[in-house]
N, C-alpha and C positions, 0 to 999 in steps of 0.2 A: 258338227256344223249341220244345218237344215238344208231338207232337199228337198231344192222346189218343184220336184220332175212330178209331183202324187195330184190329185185331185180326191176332195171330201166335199162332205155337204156338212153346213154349221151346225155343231154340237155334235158330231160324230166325233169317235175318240181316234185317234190315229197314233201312229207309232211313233216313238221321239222325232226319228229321225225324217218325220213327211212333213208337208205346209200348204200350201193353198198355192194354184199355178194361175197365175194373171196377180199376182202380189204387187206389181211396179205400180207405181203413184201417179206415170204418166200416162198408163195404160188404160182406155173406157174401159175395162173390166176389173177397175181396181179394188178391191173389195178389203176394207180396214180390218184385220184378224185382230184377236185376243186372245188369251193363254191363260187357261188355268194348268198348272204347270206341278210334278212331282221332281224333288232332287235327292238322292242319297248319297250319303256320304259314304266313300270309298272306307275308309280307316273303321268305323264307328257302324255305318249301315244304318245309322239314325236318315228319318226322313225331314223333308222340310217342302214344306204345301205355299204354293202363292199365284198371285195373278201378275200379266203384265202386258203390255202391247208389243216389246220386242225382247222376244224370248231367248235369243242369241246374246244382244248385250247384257239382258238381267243372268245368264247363267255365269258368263263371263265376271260379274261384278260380284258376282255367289264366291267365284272360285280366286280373284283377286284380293276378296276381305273385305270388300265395300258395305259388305250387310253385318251387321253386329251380332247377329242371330245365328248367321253360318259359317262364319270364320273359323270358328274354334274346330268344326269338323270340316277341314279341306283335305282332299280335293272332292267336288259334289259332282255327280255323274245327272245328268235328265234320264230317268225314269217313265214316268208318263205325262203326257201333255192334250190336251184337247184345247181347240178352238172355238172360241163364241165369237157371236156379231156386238156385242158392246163390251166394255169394261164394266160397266154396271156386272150385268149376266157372266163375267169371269170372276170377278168378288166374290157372289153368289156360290158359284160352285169351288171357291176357295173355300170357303165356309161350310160350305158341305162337305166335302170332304174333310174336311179337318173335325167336325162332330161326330164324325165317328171314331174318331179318337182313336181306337185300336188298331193298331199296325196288320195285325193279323185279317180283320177285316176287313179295310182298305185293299189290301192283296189281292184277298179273295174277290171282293167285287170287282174289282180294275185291271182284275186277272194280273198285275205284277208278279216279273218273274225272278223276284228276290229272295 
């Protein structure tokens, strides 16, 4: 589950398990996150890179079979995650991420401790 207890500034990488504190929708500090988001799977250790606006229900939907892509290796743990200010800009660094293509070098830049 995510903890709202952390405070980042946009496009700083944080740890799975951090979020953005003043997140509520009725709150004047509410500020829309996005997620460029790493999952790997438990069984297999294969990754799977993608964006989203809520990060708790697309992991949930990862680990229930909703995605055709990630079913086959359940259950998917979150890895790493970072925050952008639009969906545009979390697309983006899905895509980057994922040109690098190499697992090895993902790691190493994103410092994962797989």
């Amino acid at each position: 589950m995510v903890d709202h207890g952390a405070v980042a500034q946009l496009g700083e990488r944080l740890p799975c398990t951090e979020e953005v504190r003043g997140s509520n929708p009725l709150s004047s500090t509410y500020i829309r996150m996005f997620y460029a988001y790493i999952l790997q799977s438990e069984k297999s250790n294969r990754y799977y890179i993608g964006s989203t606006k809520d990060i708790s229900r697309r992991i949930t939907e990862h680990n229930q079979g909703k995605s055709n892509s990630t079913k086959t290796y359940r259950p998917r743990k979150l890895v790493y995650c970072e925050y952008l200010q639009t969906l545009a800009e979390a697309r983006l660094r899905e895509r980057e991420i994922k040109s690098w293509k190499s697992p090895k070098y993902m790691k190493r830049i994103l410092r994962l401790n797989a």
